[in-house]
C-alpha positions in Angstrom: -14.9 2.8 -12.5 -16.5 1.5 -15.8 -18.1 -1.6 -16.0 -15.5 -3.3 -18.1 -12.7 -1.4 -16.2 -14.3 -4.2 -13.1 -14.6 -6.7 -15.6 -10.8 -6.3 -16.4 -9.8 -6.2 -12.7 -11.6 -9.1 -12.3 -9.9 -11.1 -14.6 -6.5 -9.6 -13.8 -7.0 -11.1 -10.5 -8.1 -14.5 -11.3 -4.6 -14.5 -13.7 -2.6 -13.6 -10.9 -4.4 -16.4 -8.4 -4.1 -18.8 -11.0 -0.1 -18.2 -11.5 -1.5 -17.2 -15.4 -4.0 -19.6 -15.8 -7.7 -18.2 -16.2 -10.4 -21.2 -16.3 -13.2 -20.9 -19.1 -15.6 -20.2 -16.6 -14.1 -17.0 -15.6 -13.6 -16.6 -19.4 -17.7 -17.0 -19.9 -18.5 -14.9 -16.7 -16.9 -11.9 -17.9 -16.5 -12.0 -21.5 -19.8 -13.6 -22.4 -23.3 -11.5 -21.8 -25.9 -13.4 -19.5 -28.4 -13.4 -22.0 -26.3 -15.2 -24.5 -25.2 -17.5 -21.6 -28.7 -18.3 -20.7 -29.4 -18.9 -24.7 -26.2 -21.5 -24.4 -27.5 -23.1 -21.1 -31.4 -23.2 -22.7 -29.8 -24.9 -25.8 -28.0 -27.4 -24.4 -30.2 -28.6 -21.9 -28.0 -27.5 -18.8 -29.6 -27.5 -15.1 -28.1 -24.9 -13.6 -26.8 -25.6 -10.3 -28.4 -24.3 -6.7 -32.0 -24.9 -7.8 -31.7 -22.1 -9.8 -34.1 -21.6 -13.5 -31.9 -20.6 -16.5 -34.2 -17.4 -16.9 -33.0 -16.4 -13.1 -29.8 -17.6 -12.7 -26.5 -16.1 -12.6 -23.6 -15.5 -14.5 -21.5 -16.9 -12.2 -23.5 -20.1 -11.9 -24.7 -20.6 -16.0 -20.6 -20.1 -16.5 -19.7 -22.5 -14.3 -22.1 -25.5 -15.3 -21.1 -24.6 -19.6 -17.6 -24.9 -18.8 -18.4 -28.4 -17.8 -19.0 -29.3 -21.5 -17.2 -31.8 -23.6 -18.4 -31.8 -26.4 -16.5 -30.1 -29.5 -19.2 -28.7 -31.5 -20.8 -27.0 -28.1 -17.0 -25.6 -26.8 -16.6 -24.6 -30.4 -19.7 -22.4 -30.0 -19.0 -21.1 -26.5 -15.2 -20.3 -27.4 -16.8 -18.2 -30.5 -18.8 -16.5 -28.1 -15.9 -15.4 -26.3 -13.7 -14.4 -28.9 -16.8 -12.4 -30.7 -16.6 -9.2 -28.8 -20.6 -7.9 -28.0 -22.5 -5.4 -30.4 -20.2 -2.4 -29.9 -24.0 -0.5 -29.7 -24.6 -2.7 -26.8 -21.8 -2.1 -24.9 -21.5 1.9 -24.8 -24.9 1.8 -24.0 -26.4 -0.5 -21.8 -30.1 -1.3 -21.6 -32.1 0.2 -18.4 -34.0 -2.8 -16.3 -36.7 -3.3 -17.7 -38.1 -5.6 -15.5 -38.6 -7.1 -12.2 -35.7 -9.6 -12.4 -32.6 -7.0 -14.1 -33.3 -4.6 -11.0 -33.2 -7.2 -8.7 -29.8 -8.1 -9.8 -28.9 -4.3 -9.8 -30.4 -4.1 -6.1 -28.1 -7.0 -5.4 -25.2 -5.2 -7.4 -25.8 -2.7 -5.0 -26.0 -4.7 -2.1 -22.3 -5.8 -2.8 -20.6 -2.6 -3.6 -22.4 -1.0 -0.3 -20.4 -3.8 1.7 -17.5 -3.4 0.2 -17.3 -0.1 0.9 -17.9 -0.8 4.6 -15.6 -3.3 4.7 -13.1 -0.7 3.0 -14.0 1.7 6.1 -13.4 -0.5 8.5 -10.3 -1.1 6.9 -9.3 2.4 6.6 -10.6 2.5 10.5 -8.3 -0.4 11.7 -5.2 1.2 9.7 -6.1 4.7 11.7 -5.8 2.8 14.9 -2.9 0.8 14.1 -1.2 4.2 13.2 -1.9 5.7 16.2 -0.9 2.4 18.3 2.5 2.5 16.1 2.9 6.3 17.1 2.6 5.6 20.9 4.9 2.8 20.6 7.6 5.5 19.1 7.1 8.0 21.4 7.4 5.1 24.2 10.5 4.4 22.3 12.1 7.6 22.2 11.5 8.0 26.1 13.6 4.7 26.4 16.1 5.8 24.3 16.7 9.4 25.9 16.3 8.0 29.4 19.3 5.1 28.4 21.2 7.8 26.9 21.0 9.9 29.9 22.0 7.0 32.0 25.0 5.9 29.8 26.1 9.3 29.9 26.0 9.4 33.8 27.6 6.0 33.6 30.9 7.2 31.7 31.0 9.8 34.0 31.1 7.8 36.8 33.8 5.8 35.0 35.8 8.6 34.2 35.7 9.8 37.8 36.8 6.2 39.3 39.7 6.2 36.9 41.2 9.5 38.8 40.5 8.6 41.8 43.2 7.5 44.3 41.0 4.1 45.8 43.5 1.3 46.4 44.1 -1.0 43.5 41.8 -3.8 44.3 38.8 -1.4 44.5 40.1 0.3 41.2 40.1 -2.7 39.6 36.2 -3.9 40.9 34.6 -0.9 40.1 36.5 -0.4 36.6 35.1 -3.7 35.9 31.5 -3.3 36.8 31.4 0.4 35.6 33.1 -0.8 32.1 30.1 -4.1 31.7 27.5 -1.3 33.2 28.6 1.2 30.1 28.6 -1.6 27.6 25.3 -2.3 28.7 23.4 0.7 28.2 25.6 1.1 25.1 23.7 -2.5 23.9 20.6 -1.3 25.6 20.6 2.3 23.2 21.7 0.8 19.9 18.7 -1.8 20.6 16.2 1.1 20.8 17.7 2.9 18.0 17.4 0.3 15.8 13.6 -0.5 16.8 13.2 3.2 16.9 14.2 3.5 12.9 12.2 0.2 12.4 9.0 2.0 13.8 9.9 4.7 11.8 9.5 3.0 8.5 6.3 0.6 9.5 4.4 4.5 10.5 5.4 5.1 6.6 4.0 2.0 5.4 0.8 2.1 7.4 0.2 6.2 5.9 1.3 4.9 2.5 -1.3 2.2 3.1 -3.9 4.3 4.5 -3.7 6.9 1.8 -4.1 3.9 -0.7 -7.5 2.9 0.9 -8.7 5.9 1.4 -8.3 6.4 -2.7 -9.8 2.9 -3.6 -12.9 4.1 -0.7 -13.2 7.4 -2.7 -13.1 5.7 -5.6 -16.2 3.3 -4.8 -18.3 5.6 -2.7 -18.6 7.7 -6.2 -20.1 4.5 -7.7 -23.3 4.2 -5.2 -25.8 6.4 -6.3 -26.6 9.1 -3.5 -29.6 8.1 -3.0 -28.2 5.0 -1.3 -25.1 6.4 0.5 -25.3 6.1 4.4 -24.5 9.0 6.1 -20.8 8.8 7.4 -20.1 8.7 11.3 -17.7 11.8 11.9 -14.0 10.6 12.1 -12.2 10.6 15.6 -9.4 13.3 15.9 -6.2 12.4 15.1 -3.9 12.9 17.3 -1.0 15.6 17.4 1.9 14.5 16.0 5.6 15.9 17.1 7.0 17.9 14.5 10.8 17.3 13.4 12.9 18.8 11.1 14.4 15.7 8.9 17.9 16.6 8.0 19.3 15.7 4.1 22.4 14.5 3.6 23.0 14.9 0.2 25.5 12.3 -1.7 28.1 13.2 -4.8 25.1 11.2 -6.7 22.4 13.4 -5.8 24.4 16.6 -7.2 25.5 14.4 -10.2 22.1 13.9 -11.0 21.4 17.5 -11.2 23.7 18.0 -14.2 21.8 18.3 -17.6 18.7 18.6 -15.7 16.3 22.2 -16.5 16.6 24.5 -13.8 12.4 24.4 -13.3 13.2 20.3 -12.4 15.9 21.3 -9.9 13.8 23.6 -8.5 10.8 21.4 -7.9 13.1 18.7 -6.3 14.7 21.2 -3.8 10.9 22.2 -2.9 9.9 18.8 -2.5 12.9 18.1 -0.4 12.5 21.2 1.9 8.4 20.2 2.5 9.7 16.5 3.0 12.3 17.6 5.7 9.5 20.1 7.4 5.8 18.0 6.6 7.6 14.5 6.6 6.5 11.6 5.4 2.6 11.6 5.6 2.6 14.7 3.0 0.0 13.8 0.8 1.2 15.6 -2.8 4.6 13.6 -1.9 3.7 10.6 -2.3 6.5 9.1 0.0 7.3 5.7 -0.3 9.4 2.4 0.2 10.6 0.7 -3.2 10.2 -3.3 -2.5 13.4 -5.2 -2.4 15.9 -2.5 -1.0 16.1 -0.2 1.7 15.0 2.8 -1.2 12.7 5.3 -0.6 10.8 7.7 -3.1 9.3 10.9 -3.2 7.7 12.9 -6.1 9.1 16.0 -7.2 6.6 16.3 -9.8 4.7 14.4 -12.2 7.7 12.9 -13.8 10.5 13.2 -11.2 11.3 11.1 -8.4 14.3 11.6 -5.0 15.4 8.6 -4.2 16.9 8.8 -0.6 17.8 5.9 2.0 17.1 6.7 5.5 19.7 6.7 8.2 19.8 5.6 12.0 19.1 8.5 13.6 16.1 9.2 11.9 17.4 11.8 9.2 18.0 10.8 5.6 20.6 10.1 2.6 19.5 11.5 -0.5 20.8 10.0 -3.5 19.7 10.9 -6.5 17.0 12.8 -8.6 15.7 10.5 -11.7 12.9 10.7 -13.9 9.7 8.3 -12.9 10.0 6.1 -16.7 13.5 5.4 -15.7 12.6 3.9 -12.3 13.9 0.3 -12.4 17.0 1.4 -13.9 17.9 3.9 -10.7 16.9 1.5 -8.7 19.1 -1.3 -10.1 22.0 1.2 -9.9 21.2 2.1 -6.4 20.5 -1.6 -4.6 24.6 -1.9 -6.2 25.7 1.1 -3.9 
């Protein structure tokens, strides 16, 4: 990532924080170069703040204190700064330290983008271990749920069996009664686990759709630190085995209305995508699986303009809806949050 790709981010997120407001400090930290910000804070007579001199302080810092100006001429100069883009020269290629000071502030550049990248590891770690936690608790979960079906199974039985049996009528009537509350029991006691089974289901999505996301932006900034600096990694821990499941699609009048006017090559790469979604399931990485915010939507990518859109069902199997190209998103999904 590019210097004024940061710079951009930067600012994007300061908008966002600020509910689209950006203060003129930010403004002067990332639009304004520090040389002509120490030029502003030497003209003007500022003390920078944090007993720092003008000729070491930083952006940050210089930006802050100018912002504090009210006088028109000197904001007249500093907006003209801003709005007076830097020599284009300049800014495809910058300087190399030459001294002392510039590669102390690249050491301490450095500095910062080596802990962010640990803290981005042991994010990545804590999202490992919360995914394997969350994939204990759904095998715990499907234990319950098979043991409780078992047992209403045995239940109805047993109530099936007191019903033909000739025990007097008082006896009949007792153990109709506590075999009917037993059955609605474990009836309540199954539709319970099923419904925190198909919750666990979609938070072990999230978390690999969130893991997959860090593990990008990681990549992303380990290519930044020279290799010269890079620590050498500690060897991942094993993941552990997952349970492998066939995902059954059930395939709407929508999905097969979508098909029509599509090229036989697109139809073909959504059935393969289907077929390694229902086999791989939903930590394939080229699928890109996951949930559109708002509605119970899912997504996966067919190719690199195609989306299925399916919904998933109770028992852990899925409704697939429709096949829609990725620049037409928020119209599908409009249409589909009406079904």
């Amino acid at each position: 990532m590019s210097a004024a790709s940061l710079k951009l981010k930067r600012l994007r997120e300061q908008v966002l924080k600020g509910n689209g407001q950006l203060p003129l400090s930010d403004l002067l930290e990332q639009l304004v170069p520090l040389d002509r910000l120490r030029a502003f804070a030497t003209e003007f007579g500022v003390t920078p703040k944090g007993g720092f001199r003008i000729e070491r302080a930083p952006a940050a810092v210089l930006a802050q204190k100018l912002a504090e100006e009210r006088d028109s001429s000197r904001l007249d100069k500093l907006l003209h700064a801003i709005a007076t883009p830097p020599d284009s020269a300049a800014t495809q290629r910058p300087p190399a330290p030459s001294s002392s000071r510039e590669l102390d502030e690249a050491r301490t550049l450095l500095t910062l983008k080596e802990q962010e990248v640990q803290r981005l590891r042991e994010d990545v770690e804590r999202a490992r271990q919360g995914l394997t936690r969350a994939q204990d608790r759904e095998r715990g979960l499907e234990r319950q749920l098979s043991a409780a079906s078992e047992a209403a199974t045995r239940a109805q039985r047993s109530l099936e069996a007191a019903q033909s049996s000739q025990l007097s009528a008082a006896q009949d009537v007792k153990q109709d009664k506590d075999l009917t509350r037993r059955v609605r029991e474990l009836e309540d006691e199954c539709a319970s686990l099923q419904a925190a089974d198909e919750a666990m289901r979609r938070q072990l999505a999230r978390d690999r759709s969130r893991m997959r996301d860090l593990e990008e932006e990681l990549a992303e900034l380990d290519a930044l630190i020279p290799a010269s600096r890079r620590r050498k990694k500690n060897p991942l821990p094993p993941a552990p085995p997952t349970e492998r499941r066939f995902v059954v699609p059930y395939l709407q009048s929508s999905f097969y209305k979508s098909l029509v006017g599509k090229e036989r090559r697109s139809i073909e790469q959504a059935w393969q995508a289907l077929l390694l979604f229902c086999t791989e399931g939903h930590s394939y990485p080229g699928l890109e699986v996951k949930s559109m915010s708002g509605q119970d939507t899912w997504s996966l990518r067919a190719s690199l303009g195609l989306r299925v859109y399916f919904r998933p069902r109770a028992d852990g199997d899925v409704d697939v809806l429709e096949l829609g190209d990725r620049e037409d998103q928020p119209t599908t999904l409009r249409r589909l949050k009406d079904k």
